[in-house]
Backbone as JSON, one array per atom type, in Angstrom:
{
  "sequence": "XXXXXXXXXXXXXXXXXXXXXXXXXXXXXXXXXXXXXXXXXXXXXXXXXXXXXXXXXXXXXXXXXXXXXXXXXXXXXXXXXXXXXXXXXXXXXXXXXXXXXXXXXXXXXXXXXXXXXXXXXXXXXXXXXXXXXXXXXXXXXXXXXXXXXXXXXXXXXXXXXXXXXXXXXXXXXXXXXXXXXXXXXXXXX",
  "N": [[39.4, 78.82, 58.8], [40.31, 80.6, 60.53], [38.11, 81.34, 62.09], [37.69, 78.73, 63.25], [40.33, 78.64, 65.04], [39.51, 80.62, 66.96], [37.22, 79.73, 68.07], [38.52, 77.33, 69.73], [40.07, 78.65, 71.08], [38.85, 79.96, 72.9], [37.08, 78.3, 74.23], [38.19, 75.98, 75.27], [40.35, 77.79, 76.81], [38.56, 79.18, 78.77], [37.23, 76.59, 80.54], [39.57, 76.09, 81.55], [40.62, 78.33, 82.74], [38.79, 77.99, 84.92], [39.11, 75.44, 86.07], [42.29, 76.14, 86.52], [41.82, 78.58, 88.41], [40.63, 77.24, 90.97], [42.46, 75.35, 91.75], [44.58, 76.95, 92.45], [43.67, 78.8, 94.46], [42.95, 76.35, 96.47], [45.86, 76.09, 96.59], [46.71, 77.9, 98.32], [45.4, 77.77, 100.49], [46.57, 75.56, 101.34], [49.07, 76.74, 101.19], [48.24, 78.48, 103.35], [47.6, 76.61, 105.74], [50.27, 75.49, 106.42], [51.94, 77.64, 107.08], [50.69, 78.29, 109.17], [51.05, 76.26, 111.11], [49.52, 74.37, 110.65], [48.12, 71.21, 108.5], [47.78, 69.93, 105.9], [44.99, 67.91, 104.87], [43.31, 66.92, 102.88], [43.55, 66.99, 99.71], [40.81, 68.21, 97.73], [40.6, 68.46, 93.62], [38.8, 67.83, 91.76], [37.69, 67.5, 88.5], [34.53, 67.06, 88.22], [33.5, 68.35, 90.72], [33.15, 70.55, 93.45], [36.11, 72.3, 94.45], [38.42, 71.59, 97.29], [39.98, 71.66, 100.12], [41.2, 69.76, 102.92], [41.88, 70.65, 106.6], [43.87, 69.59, 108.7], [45.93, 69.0, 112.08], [44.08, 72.35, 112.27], [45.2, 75.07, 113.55], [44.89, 77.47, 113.16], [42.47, 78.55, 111.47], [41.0, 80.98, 110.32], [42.9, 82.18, 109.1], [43.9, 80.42, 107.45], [41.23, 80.26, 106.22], [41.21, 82.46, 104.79], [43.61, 82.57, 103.24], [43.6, 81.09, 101.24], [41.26, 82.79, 99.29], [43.2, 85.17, 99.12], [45.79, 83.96, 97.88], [44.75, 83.12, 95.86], [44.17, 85.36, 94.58], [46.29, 86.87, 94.48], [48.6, 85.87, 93.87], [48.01, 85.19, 90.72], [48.41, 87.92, 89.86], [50.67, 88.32, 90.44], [52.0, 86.25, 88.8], [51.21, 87.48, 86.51], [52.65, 89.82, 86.25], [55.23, 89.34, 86.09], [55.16, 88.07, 83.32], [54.57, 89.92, 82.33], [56.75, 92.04, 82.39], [58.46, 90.51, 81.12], [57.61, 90.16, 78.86], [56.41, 88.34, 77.51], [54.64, 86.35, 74.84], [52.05, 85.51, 75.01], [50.92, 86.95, 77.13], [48.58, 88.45, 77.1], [46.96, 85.85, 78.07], [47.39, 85.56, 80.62], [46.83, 87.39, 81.75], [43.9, 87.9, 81.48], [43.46, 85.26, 82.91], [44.04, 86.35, 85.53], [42.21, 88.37, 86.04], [39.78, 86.76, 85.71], [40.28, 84.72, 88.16], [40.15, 87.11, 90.07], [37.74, 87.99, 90.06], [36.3, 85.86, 90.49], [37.12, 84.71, 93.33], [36.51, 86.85, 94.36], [33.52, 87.3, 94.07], [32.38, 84.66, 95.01], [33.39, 85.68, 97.85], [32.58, 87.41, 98.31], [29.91, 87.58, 97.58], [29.15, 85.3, 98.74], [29.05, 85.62, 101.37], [26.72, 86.34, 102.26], [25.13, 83.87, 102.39], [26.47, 82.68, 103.98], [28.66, 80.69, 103.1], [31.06, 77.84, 102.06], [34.32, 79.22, 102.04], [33.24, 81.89, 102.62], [31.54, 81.11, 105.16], [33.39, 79.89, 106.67], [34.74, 81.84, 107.5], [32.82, 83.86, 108.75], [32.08, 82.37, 110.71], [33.89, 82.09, 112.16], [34.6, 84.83, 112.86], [35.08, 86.85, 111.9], [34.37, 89.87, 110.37], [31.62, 90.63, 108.33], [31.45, 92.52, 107.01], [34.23, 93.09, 105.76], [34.52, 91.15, 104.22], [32.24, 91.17, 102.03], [34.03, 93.94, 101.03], [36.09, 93.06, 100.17], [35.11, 91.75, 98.1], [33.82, 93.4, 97.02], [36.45, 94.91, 95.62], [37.93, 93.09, 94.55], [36.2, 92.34, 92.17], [35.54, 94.59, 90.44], [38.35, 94.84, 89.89], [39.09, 92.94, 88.58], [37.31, 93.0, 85.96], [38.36, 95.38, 85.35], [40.76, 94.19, 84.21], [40.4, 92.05, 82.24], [39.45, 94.62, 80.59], [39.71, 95.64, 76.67], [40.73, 93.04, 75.97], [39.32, 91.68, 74.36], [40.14, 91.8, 71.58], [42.05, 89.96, 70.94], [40.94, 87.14, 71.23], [39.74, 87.14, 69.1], [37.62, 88.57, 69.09], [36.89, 91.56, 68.45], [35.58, 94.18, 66.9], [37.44, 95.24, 64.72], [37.98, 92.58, 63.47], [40.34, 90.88, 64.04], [42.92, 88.6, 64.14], [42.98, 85.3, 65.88], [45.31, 83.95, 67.59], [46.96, 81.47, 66.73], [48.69, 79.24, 68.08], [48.23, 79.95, 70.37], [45.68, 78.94, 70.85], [46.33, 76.62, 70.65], [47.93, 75.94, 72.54], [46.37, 76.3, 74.88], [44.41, 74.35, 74.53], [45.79, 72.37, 74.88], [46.69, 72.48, 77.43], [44.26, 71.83, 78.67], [43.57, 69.74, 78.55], [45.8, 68.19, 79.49], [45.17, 68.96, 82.27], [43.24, 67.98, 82.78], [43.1, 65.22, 82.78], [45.75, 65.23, 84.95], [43.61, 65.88, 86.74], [41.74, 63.84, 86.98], [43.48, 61.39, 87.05], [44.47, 62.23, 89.68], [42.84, 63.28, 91.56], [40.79, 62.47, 94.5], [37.09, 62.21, 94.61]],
  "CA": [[40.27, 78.25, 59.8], [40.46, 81.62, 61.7], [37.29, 80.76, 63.5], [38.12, 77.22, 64.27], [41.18, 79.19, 66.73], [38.92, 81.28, 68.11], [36.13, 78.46, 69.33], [38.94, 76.55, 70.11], [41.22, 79.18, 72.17], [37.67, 80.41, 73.75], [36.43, 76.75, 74.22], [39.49, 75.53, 76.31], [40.78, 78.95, 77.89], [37.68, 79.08, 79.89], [37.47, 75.79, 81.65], [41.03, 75.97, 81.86], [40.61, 78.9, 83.82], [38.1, 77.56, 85.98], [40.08, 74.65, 86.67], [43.11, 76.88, 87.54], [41.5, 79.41, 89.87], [40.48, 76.32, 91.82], [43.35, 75.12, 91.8], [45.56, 78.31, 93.04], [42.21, 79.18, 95.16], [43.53, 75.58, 97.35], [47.19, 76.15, 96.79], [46.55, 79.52, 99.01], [44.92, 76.68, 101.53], [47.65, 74.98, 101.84], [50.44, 77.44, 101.9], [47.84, 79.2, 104.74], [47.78, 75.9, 106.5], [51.3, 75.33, 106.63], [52.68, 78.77, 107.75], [50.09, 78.75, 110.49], [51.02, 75.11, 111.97], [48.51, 73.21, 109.95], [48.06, 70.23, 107.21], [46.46, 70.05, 104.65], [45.62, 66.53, 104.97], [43.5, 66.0, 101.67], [42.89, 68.36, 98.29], [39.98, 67.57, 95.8], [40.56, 69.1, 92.98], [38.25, 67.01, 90.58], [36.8, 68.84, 86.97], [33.5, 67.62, 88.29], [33.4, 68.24, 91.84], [33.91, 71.98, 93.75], [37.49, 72.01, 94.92], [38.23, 71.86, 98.69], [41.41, 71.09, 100.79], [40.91, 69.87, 104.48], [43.02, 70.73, 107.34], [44.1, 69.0, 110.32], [45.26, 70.3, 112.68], [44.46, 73.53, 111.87], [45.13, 75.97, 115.2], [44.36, 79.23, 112.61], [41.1, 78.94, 110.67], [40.34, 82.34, 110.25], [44.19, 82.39, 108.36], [43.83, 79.17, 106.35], [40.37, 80.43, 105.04], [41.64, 84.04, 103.71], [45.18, 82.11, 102.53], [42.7, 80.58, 99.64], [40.97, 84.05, 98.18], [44.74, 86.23, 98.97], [46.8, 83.62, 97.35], [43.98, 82.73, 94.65], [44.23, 86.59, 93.5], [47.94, 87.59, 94.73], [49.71, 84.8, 92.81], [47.67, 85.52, 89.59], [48.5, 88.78, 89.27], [51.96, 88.38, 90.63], [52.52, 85.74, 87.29], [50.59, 88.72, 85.3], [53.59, 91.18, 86.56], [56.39, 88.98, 85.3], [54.57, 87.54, 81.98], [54.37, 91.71, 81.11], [58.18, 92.21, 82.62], [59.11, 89.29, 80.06], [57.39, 90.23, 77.17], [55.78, 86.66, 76.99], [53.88, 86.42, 74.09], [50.75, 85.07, 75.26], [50.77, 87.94, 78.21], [46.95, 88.27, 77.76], [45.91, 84.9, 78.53], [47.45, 85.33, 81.81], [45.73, 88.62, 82.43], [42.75, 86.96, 81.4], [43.69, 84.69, 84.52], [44.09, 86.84, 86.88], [40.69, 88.46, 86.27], [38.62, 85.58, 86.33], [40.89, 84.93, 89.53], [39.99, 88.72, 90.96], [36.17, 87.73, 89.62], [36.03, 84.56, 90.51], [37.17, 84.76, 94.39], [35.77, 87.93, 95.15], [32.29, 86.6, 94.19], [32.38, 84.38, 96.19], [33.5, 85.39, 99.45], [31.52, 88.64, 98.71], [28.53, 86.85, 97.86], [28.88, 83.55, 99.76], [29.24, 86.17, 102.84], [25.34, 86.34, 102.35], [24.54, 82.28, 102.63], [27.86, 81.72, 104.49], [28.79, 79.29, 102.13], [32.46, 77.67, 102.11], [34.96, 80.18, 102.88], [32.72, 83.11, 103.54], [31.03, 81.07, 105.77], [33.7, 79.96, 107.91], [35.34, 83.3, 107.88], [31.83, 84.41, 109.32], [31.78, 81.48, 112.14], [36.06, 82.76, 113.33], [34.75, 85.95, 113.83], [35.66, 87.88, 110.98], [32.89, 90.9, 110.12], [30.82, 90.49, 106.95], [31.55, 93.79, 105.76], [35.19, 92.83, 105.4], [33.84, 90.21, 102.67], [31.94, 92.55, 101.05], [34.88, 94.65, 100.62], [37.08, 92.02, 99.54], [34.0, 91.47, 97.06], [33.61, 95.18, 95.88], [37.79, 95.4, 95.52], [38.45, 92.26, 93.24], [35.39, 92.01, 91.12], [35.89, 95.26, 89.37], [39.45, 94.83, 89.62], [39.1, 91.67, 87.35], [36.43, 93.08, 84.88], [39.48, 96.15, 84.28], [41.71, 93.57, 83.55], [39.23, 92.15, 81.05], [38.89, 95.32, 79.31], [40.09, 95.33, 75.77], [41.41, 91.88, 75.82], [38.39, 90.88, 73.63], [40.6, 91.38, 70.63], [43.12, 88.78, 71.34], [40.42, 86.21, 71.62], [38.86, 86.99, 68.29], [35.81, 89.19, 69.53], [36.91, 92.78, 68.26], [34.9, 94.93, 65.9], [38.19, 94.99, 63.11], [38.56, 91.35, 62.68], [41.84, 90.73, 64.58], [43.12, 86.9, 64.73], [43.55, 84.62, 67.27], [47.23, 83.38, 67.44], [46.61, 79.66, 66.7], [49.3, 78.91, 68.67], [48.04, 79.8, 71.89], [44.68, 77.81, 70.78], [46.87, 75.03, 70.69], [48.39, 75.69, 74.19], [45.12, 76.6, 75.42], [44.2, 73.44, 74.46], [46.59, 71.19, 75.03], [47.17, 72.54, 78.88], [43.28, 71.93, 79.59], [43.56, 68.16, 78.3], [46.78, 67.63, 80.89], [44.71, 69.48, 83.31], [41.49, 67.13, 83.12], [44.07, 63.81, 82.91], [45.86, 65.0, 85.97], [42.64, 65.74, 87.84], [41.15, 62.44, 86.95], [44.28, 60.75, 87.5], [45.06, 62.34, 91.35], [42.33, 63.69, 92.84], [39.39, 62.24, 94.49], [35.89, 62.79, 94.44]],
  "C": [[40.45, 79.2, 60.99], [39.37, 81.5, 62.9], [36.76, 79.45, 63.8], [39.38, 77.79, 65.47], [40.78, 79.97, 67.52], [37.98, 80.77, 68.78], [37.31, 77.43, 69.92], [39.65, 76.92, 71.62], [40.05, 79.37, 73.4], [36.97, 79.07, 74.66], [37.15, 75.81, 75.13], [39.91, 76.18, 76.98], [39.9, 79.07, 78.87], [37.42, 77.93, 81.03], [38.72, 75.8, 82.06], [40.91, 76.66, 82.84], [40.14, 78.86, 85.13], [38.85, 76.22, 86.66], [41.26, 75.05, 87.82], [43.36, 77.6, 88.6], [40.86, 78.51, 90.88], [41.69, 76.19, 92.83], [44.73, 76.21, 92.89], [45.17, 78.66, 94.31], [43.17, 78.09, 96.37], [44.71, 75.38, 97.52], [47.24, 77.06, 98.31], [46.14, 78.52, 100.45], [45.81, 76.24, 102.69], [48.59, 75.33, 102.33], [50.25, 78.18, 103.45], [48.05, 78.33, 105.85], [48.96, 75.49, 107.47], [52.43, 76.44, 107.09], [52.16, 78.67, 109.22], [50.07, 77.42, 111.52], [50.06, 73.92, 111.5], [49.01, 72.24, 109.3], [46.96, 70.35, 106.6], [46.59, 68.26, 104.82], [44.51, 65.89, 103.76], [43.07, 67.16, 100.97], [42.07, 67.9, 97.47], [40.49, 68.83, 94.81], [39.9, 68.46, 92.07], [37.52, 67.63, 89.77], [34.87, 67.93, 87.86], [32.98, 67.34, 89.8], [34.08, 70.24, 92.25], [35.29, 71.58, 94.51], [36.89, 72.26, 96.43], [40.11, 70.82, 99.16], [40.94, 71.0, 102.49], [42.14, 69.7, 105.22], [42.95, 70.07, 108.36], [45.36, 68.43, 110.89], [44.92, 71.66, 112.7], [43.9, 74.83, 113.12], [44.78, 77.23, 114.75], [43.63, 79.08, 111.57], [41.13, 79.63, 110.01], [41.63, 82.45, 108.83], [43.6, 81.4, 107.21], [42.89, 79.93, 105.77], [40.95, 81.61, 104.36], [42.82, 83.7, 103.15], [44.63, 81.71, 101.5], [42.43, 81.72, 98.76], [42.37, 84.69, 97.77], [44.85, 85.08, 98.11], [45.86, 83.27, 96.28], [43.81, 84.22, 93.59], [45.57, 87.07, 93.25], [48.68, 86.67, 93.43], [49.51, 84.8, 91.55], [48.33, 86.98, 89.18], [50.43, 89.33, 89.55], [52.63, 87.93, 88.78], [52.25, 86.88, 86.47], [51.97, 89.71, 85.13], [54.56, 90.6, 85.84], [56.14, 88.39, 84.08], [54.65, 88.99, 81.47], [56.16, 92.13, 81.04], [58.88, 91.71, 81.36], [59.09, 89.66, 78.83], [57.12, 88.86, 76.52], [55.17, 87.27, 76.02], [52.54, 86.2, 74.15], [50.26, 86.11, 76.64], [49.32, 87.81, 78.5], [46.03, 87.2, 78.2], [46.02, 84.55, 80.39], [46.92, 86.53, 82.25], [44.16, 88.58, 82.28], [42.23, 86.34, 82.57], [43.08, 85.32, 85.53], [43.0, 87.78, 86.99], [39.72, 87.73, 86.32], [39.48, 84.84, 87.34], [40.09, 86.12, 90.25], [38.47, 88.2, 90.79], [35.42, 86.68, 90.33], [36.13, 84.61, 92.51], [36.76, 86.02, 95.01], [34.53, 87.87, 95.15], [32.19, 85.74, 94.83], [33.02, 84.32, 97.5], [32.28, 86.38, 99.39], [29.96, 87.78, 98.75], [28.17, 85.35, 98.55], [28.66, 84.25, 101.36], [27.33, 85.64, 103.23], [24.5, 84.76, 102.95], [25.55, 81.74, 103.22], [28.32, 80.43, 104.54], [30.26, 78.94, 102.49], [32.9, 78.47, 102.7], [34.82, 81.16, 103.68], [32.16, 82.07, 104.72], [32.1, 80.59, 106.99], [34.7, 81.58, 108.68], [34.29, 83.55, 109.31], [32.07, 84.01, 111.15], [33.1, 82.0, 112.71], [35.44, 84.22, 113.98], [34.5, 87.14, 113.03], [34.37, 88.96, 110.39], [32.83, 90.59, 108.6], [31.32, 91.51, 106.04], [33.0, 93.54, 105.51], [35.39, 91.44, 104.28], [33.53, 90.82, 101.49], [32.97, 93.4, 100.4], [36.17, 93.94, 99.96], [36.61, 91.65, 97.54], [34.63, 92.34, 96.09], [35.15, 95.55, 95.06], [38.07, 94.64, 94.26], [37.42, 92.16, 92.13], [35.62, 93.07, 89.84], [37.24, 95.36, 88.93], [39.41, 94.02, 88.37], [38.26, 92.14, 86.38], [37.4, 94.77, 84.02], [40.37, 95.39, 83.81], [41.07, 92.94, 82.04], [39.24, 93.17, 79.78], [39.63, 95.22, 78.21], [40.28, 94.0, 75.29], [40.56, 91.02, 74.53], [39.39, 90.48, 71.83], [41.33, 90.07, 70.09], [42.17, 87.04, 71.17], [39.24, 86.25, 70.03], [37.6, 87.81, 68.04], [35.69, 91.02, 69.11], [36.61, 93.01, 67.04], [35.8, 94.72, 64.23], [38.88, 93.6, 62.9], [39.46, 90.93, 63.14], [41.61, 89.4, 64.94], [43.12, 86.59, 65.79], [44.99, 83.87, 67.22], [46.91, 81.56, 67.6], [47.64, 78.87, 67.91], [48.65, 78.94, 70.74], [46.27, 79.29, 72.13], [44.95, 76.73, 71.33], [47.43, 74.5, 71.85], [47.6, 75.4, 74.98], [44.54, 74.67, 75.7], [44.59, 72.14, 75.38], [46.97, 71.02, 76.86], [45.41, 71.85, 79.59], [43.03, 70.07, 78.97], [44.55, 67.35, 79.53], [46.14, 68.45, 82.04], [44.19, 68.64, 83.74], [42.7, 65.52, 83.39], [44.66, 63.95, 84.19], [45.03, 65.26, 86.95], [42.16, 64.64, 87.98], [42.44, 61.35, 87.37], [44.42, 60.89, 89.57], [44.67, 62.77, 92.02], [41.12, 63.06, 93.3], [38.28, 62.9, 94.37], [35.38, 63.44, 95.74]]
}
């Protein structure tokens, strides 16, 4: 039964996460949009579609796009700070987070800088220098792969056998089922 909670916690924590750093990724969009005079005037967030939020009017670009990566790493590791403060119990699945957050948006701006894809690419077209991608890159990627370290235990994957807390299988779970229901329910394609 012990490794039915660890394909299960592993098996759901991961899209979950990918879901979420979407998700956070176009929150950051929005909140950029709306400080700087914008709208956000629609959000995909659909499990099988890349997320995207469009603005209009949006009089600060350059803002809106870097309000997606900042607030797609800041806000992860903000929750990380008060989940450790707390003494949550599940602490590592949100430090988990917030490295495939740091991983996840620093790959691509760093490497989208290259094919100035999505964000890197309109960064590129505002103005904004490449190498300030890159360095955005180089800052969060290893950031997120120290958050990572150890954590393997927690998840089942360490050398002396150490459980997985069924319980946060079952969260794991259960959050990436109301994830996929309210994406399919409210966002388009």
């Amino acid at each position: 039964m012990a490794r039915f909670h660890q394909l299960l916690l592993i098996a759901t924590f991961l899209p979950l996460c990918w879901f979420a750093v979407m998700a956070v990724h176009e929150l950051g969009h929005i909140v950029g949009a709306s400080v700087t005079g914008g709208s956000a005037t629609k959000v995909v967030l659909h499990p099988f579609t890349i997320s995207r939020t469009d603005v209009s009017p949006n009089p600060r670009p350059l803002a809106v796009a870097w309000a997606g990566p900042m607030v797609g790493v800041l806000a992860p590791l903000a929750m990380l700070a008060v989940f450790k403060l707390a003494h949550v119990r599940w602490w590592y699945l949100i430090q988990f987070f917030a490295g495939f957050c740091l991983i996840a948006n620093g790959a691509y701006v760093g490497v989208g800088s290259f094919d100035k894809i999505g964000d890197a690419g309109e960064m590129l077209r505002q103005g904004c220098p490449a190498w300030c991608l890159w360095l955005f890159g180089l800052a969060a990627v290893p950031l997120g792969l120290f958050l990572w370290h150890g954590l393997g235990r927690h998840f089942g994957l360490a050398h002396n056998g150490a459980r997985v807390d069924r319980g946060a299988a079952y969260v794991s779970c259960g959050l990436l089922l109301a994830t996929l229901l309210l994406e399919f329910a409210l966002s388009p394609r």
